[in-house]
Biotite code that builds the C-alpha atoms (Angstrom):
import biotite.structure as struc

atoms = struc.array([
    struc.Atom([71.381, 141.598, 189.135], chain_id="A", res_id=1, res_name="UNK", atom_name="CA", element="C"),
    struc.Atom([70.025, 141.137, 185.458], chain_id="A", res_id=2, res_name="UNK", atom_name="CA", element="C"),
    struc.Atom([67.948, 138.014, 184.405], chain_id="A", res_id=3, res_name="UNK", atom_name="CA", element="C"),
    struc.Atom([70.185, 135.345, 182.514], chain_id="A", res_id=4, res_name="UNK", atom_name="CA", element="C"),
    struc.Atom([66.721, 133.936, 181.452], chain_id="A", res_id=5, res_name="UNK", atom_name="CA", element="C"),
    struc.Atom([66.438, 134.422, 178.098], chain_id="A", res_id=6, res_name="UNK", atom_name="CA", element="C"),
    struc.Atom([63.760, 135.875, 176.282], chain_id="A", res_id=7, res_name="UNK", atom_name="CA", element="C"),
    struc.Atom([62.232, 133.548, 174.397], chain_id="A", res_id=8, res_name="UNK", atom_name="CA", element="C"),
    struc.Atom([60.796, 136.276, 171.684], chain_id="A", res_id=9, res_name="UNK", atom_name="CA", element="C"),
    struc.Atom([64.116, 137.157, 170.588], chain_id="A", res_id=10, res_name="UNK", atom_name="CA", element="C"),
    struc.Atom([65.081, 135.129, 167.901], chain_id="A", res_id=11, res_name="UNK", atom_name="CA", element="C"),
    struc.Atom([68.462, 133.198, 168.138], chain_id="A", res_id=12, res_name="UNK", atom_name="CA", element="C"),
    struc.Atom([70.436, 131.770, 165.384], chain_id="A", res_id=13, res_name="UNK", atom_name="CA", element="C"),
    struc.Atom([70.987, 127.960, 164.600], chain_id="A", res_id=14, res_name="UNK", atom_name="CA", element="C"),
    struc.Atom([73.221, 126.294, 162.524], chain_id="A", res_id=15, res_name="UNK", atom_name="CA", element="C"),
    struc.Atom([71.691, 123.473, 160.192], chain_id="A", res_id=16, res_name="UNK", atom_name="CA", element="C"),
    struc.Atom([73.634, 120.684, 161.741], chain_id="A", res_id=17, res_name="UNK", atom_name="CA", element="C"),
    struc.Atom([72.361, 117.709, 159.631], chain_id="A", res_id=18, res_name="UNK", atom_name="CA", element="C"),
    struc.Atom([69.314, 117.128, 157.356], chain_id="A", res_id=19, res_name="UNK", atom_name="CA", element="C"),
    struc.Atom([67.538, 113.748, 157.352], chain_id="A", res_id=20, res_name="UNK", atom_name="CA", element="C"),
    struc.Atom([64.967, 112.684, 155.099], chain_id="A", res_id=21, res_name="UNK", atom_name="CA", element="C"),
    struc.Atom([62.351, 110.753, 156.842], chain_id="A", res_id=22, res_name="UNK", atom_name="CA", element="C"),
    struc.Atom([60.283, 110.355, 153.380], chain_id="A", res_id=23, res_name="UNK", atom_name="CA", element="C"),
    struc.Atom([59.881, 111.548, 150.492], chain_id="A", res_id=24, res_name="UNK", atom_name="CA", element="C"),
    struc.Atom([57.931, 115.039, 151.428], chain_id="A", res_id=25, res_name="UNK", atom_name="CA", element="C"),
    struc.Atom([59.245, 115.192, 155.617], chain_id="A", res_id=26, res_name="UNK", atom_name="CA", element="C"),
    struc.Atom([62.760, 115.727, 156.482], chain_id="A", res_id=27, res_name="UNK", atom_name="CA", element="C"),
    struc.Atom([64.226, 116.127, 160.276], chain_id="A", res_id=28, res_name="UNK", atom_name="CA", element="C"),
    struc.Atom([66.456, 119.105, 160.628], chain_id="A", res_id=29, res_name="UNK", atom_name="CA", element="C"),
    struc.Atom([69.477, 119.001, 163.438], chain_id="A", res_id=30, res_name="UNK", atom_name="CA", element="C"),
    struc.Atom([70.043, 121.982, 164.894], chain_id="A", res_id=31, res_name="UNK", atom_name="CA", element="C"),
    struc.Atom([73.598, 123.336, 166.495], chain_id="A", res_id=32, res_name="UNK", atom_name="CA", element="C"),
    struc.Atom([73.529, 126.573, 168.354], chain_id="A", res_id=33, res_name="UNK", atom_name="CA", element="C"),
    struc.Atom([75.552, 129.486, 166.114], chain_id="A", res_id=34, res_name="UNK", atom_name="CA", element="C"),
    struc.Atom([77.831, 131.500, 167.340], chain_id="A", res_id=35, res_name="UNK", atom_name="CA", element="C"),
    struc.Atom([77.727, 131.266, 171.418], chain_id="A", res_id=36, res_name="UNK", atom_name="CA", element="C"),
    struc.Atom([74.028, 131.222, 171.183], chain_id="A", res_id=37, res_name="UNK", atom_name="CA", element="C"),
    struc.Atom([73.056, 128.739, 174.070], chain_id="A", res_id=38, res_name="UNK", atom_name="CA", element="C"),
    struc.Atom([71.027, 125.365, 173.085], chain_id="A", res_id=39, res_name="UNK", atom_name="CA", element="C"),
    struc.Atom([67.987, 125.850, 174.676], chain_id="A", res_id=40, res_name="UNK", atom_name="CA", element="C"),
    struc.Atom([66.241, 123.093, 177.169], chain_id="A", res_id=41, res_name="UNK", atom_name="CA", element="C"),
    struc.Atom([62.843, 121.765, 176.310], chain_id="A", res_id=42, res_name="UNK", atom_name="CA", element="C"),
    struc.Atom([60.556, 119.727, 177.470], chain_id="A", res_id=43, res_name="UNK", atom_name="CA", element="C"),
    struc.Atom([58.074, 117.227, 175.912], chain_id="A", res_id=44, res_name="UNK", atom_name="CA", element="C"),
    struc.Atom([55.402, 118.924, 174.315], chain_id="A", res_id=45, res_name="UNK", atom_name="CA", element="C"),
    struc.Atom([57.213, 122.112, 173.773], chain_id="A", res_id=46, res_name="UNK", atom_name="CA", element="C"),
    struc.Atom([57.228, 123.961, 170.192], chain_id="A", res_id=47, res_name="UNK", atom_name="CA", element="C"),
    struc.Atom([59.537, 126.741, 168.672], chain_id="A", res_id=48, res_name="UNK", atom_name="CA", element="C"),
    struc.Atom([59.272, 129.574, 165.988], chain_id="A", res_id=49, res_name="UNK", atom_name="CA", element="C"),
    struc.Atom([61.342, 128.930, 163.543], chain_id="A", res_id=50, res_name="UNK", atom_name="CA", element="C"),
    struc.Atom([62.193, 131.416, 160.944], chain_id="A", res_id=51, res_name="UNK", atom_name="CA", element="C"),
    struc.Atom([63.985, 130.222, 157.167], chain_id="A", res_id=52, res_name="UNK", atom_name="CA", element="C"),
    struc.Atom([65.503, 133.238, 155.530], chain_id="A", res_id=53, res_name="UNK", atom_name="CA", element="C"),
    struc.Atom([63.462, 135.005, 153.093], chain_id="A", res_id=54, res_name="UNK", atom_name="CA", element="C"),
    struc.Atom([60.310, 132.860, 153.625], chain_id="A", res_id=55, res_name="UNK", atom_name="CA", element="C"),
    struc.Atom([58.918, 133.284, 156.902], chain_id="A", res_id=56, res_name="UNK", atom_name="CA", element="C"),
    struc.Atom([58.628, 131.498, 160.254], chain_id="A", res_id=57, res_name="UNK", atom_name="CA", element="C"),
    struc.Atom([56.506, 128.467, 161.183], chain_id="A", res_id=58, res_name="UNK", atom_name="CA", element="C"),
    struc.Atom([55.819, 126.858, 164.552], chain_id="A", res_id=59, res_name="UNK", atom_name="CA", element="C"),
    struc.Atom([56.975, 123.337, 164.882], chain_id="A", res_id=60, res_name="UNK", atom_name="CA", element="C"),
    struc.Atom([57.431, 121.085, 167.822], chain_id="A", res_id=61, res_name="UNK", atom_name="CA", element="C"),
    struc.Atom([60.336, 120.276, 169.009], chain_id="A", res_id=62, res_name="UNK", atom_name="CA", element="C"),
    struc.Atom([61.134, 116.143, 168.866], chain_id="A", res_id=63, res_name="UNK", atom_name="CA", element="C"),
    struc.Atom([64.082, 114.412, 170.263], chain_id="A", res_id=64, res_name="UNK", atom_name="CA", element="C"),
    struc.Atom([65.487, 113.980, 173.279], chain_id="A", res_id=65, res_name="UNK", atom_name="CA", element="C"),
    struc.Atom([65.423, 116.177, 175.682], chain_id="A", res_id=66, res_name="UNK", atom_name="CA", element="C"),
    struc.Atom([67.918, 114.810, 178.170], chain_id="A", res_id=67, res_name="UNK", atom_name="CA", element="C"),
    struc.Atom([70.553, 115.448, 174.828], chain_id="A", res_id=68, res_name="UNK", atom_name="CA", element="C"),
    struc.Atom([71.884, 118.802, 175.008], chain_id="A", res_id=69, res_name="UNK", atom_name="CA", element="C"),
    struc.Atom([73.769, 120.682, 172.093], chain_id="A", res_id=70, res_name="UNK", atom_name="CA", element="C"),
    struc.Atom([70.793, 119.954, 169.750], chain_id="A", res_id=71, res_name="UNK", atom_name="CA", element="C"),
    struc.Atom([67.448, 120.471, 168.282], chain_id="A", res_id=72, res_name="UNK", atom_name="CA", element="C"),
    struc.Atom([65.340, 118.282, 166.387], chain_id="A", res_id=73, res_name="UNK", atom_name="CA", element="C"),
    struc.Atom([62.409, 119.403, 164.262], chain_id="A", res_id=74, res_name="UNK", atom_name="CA", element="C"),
    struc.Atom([60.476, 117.350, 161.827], chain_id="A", res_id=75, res_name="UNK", atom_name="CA", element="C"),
    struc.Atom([58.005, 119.196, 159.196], chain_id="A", res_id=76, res_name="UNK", atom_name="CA", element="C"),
    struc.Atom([55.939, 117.425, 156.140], chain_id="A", res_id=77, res_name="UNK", atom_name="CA", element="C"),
    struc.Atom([56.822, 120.178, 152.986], chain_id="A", res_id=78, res_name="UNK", atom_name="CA", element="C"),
    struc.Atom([53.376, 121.777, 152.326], chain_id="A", res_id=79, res_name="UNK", atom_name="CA", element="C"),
    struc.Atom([53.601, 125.320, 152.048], chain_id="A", res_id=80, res_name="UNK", atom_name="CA", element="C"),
    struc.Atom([56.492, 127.867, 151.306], chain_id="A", res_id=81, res_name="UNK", atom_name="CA", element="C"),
    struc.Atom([58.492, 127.716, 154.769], chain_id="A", res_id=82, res_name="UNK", atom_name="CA", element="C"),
    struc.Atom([58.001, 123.850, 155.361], chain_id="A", res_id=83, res_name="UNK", atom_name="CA", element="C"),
    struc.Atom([59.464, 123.185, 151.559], chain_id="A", res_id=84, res_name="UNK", atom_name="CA", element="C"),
    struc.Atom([62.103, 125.506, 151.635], chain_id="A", res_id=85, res_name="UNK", atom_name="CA", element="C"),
    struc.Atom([62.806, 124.062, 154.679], chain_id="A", res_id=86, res_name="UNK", atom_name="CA", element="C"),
    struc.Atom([63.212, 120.838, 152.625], chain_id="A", res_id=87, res_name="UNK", atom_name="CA", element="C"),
    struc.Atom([65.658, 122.561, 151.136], chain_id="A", res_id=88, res_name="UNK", atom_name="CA", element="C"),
    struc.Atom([68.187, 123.445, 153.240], chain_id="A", res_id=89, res_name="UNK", atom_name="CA", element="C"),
    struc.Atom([71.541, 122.222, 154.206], chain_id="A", res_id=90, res_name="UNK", atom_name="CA", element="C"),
    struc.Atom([74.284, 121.794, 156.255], chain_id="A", res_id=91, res_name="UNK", atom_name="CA", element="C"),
    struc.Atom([75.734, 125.155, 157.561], chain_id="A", res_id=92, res_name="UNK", atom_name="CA", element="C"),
    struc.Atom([72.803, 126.974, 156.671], chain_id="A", res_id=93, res_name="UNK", atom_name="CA", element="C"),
    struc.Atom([71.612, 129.710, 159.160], chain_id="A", res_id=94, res_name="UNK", atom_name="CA", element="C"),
    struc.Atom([68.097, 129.744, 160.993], chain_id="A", res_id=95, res_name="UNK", atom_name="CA", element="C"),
    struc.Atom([66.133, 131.611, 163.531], chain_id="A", res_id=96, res_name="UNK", atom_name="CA", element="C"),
    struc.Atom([64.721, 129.694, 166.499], chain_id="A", res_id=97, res_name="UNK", atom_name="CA", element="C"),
    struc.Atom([62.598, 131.313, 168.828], chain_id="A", res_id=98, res_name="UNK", atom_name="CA", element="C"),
    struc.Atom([60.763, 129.981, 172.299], chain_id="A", res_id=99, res_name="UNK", atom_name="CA", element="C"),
    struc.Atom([60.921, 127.810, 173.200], chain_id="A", res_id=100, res_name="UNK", atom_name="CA", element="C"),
    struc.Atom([56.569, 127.930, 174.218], chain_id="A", res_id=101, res_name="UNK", atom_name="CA", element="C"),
    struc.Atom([54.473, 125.566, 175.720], chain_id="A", res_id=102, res_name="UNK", atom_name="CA", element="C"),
    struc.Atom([53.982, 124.115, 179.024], chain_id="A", res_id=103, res_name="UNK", atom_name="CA", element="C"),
    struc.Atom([55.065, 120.845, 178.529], chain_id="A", res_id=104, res_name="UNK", atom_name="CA", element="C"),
    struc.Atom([53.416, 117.703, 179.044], chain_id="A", res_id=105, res_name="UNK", atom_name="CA", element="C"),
    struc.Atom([53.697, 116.282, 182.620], chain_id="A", res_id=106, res_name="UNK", atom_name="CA", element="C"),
    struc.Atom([55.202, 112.903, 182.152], chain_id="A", res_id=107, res_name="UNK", atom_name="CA", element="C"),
    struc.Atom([56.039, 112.113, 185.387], chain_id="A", res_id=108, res_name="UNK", atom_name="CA", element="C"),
    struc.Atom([52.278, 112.484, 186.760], chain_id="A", res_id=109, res_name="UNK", atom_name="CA", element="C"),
    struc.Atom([51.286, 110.605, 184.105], chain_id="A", res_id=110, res_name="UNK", atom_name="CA", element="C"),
    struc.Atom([53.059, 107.533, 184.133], chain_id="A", res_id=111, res_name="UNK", atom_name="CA", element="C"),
    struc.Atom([53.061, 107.647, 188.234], chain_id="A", res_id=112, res_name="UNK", atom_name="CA", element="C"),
    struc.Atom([51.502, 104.377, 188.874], chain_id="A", res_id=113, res_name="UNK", atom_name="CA", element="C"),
    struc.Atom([48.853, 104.444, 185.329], chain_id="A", res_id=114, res_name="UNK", atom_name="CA", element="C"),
    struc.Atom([48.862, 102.971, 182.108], chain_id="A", res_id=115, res_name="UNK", atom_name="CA", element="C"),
    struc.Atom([49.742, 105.515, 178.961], chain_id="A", res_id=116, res_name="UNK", atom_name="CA", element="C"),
    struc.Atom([48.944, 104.241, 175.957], chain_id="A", res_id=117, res_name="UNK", atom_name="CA", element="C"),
    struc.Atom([50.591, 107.304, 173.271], chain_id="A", res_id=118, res_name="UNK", atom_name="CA", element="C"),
    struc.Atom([48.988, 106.800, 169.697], chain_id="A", res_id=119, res_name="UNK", atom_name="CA", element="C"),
    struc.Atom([50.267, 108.595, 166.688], chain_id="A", res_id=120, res_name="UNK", atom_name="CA", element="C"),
    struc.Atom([50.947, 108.067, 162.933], chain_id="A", res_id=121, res_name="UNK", atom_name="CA", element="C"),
    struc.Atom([52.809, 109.851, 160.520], chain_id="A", res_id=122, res_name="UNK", atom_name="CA", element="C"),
    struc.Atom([54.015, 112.953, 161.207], chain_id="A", res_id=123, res_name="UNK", atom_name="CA", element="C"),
    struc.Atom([52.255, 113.103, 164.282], chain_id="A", res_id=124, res_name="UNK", atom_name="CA", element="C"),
    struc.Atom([54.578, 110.670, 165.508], chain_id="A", res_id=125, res_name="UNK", atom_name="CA", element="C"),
    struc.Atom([57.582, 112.480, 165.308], chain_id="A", res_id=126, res_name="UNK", atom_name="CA", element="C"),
    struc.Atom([56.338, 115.091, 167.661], chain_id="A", res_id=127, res_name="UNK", atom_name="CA", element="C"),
    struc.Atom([56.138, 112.142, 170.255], chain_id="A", res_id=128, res_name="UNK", atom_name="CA", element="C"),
    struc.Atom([59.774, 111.568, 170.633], chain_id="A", res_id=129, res_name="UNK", atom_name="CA", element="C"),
    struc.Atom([60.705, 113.473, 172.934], chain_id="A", res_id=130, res_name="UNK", atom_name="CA", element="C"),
    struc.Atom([57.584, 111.742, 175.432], chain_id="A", res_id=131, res_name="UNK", atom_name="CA", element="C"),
    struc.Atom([59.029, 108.229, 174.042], chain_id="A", res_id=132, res_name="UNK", atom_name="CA", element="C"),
    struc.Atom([62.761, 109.145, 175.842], chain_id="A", res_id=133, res_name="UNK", atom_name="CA", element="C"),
    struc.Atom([61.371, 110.865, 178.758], chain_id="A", res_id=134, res_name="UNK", atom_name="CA", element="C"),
    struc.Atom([59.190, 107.762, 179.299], chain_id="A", res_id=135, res_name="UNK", atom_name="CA", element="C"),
    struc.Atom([62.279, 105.588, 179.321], chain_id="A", res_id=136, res_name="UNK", atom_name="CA", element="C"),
    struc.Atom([63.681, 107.287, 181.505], chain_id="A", res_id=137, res_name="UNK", atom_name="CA", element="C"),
    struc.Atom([61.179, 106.573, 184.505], chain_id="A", res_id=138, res_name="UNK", atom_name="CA", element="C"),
    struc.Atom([61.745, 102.938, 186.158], chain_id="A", res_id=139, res_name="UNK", atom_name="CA", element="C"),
    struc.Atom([59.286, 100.801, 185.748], chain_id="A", res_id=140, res_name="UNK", atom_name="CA", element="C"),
    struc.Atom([57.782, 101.799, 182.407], chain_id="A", res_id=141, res_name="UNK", atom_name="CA", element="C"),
    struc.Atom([57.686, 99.996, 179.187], chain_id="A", res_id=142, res_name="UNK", atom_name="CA", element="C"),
    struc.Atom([57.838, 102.110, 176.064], chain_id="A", res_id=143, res_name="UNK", atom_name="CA", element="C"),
    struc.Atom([57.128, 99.753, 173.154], chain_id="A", res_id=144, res_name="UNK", atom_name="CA", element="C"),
    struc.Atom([57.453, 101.461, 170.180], chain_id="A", res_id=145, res_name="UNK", atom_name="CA", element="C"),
    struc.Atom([56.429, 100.585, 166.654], chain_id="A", res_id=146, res_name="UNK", atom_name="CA", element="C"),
    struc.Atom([57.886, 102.149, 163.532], chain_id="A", res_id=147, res_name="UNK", atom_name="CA", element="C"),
    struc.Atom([58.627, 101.372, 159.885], chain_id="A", res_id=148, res_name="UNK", atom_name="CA", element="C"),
    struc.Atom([61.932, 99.767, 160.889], chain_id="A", res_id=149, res_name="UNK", atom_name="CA", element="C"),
    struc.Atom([60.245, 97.910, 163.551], chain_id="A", res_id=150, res_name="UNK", atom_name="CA", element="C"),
    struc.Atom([57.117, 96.077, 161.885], chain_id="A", res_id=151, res_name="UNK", atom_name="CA", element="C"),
    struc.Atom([59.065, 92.988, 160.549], chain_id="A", res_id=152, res_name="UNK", atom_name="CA", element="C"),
    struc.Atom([59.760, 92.127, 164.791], chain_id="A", res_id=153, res_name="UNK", atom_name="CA", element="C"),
    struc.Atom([56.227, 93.059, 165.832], chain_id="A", res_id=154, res_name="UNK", atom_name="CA", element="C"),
    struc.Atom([54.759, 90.641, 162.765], chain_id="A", res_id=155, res_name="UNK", atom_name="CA", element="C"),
    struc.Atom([57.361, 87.770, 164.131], chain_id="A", res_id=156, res_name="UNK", atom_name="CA", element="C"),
    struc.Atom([55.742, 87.874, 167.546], chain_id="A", res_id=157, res_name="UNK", atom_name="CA", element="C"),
    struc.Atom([52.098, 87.427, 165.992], chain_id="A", res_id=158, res_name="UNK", atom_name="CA", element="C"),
])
């Protein structure tokens, strides 16, 4: 019987879903599987290829959750040709995805009975999403979590 793994060389094509600007030089792209092609699973820590028409492809990690399926999330700071014409695109517009690669981090092991303490800034910290909801999904573990939005709270509580 053939494999119905899929190869994770062959590039597949993704939809631009939605576009949000995070600031003023890093946007978050959405991404909807095209045409039958199968959202892929992923776990924390994982990265994909992905490939912008006419420009090239670039590895980025793949944020969000990863208990949410029908998506992909990835975040990129515009600083060369594919990560600002990735800035660029919209809605409807067509990528390549490939991978997804990695191992993935263990989170269960690591939050099994032991403090984590997850540092990151900028856009390091987008990459840590997908940790941040698998974390909250184990019993018993706190994930505070400070961001932009969030500083006015943290400053209340001294």
């Amino acid at each position: 019987m053939p494999s119905r793994r899929v190869d994770p060389m062959r590039p597949r094509t993704y939809a631009i879903r939605h576009v949000r600007e995070e600031t003023d030089d890093t946007s978050t792209v959405e991404l909807a599987p095209n045409n039958g092609t199968r959202v892929m699973t992923f776990a924390p820590g994982q990265f994909n290829m992905v490939y912008i028409p006419g420009c090239g492809e670039i590895p980025l990690s793949i944020s969000g959750d990863p208990a949410t399926r029908g998506r992909l999330l990835h975040t990129a700071r515009a600083v060369r040709s594919v990560t600002s014409a990735m800035r660029q695109l919209a809605a409807g517009d067509v990528v390549g995805v490939r991978g997804r690669f990695g191992v993935g981090w263990p989170t269960e092991e690591a939050a099994d009975g032991k403090d984590v303490v997850i540092v990151a800034g900028g856009i390091g910290r987008e990459k840590w999403d997908s940790h941040t909801f698998r974390f909250a999904e184990l019993e018993s573990v706190t994930v505070p979590l400070l961001t932009p939005a969030a500083r006015p709270l943290w400053r209340s509580r001294g």
